[in-house]
Kinemage of the C-alpha trace (Angstrom):
@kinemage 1
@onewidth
@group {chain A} dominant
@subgroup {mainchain}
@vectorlist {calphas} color= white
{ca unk a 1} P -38.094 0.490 77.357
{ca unk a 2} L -42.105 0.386 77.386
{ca unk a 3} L -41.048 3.296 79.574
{ca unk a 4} L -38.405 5.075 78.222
{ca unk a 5} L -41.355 5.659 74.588
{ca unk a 6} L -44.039 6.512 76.707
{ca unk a 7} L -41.897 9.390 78.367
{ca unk a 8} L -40.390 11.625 75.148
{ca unk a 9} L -44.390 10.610 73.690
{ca unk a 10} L -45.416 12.705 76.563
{ca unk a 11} L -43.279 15.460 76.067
{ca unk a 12} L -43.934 15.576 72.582
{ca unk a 13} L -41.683 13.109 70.523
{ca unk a 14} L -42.966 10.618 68.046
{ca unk a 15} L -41.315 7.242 68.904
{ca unk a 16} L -42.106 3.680 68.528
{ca unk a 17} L -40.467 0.700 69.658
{ca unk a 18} L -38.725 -1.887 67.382
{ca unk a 19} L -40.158 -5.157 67.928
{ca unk a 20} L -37.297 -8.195 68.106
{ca unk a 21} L -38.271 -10.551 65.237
{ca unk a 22} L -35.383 -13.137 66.136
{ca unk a 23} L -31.762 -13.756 66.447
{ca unk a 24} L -31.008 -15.608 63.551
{ca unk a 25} L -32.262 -13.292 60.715
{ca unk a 26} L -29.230 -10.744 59.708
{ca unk a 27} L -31.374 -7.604 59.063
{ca unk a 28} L -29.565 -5.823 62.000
{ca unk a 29} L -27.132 -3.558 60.076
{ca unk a 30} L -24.267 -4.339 63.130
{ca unk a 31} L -24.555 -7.976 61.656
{ca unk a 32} L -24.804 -6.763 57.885
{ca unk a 33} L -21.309 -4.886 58.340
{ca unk a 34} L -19.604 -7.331 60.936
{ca unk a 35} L -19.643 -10.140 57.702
{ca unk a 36} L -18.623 -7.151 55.324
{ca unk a 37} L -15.610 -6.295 57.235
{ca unk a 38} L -15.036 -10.606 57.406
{ca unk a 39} L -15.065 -9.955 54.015
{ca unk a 40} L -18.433 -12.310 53.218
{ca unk a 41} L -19.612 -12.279 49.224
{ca unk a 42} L -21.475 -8.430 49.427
{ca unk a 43} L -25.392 -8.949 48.879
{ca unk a 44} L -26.425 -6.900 45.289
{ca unk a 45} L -28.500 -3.731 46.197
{ca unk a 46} L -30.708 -1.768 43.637
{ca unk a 47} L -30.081 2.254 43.334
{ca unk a 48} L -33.135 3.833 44.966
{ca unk a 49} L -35.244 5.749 42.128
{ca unk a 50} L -36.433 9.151 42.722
C-alpha cells in the first residue's frame, strides 16, 4: 500500500493512507449500513449547517 501512495504522489496526486484504528469500532460505513439493512435502532444525525 506504502507503495501504491508513494506512486500517484509521484505523478502528482495528493493521497494519504488511512490508518486501521481497530476492528471493533463501527466507524467503517460497510459496517454502519450492514446493521441498517439488519434493521438495528438508526443512530440520530444532526443536518450539517452551511
Amino acid at each position: 500500500m506504502d507503495e501504491f501512495v508513494r506512486g500517484v504522489t509521484l505523478r502528482g496526486v495528493h493521497a494519504t493512507r488511512r490508518r486501521q484504528t481497530g476492528s471493533g469500532i463501527d466507524a467503517a460505513c460497510g459496517q454502519l449500513h450492514a446493521k441498517y439493512l439488519a434493521g438495528a435502532e438508526p443512530i440520530p444525525v444532526a443536518p450539517r449547517r452551511g
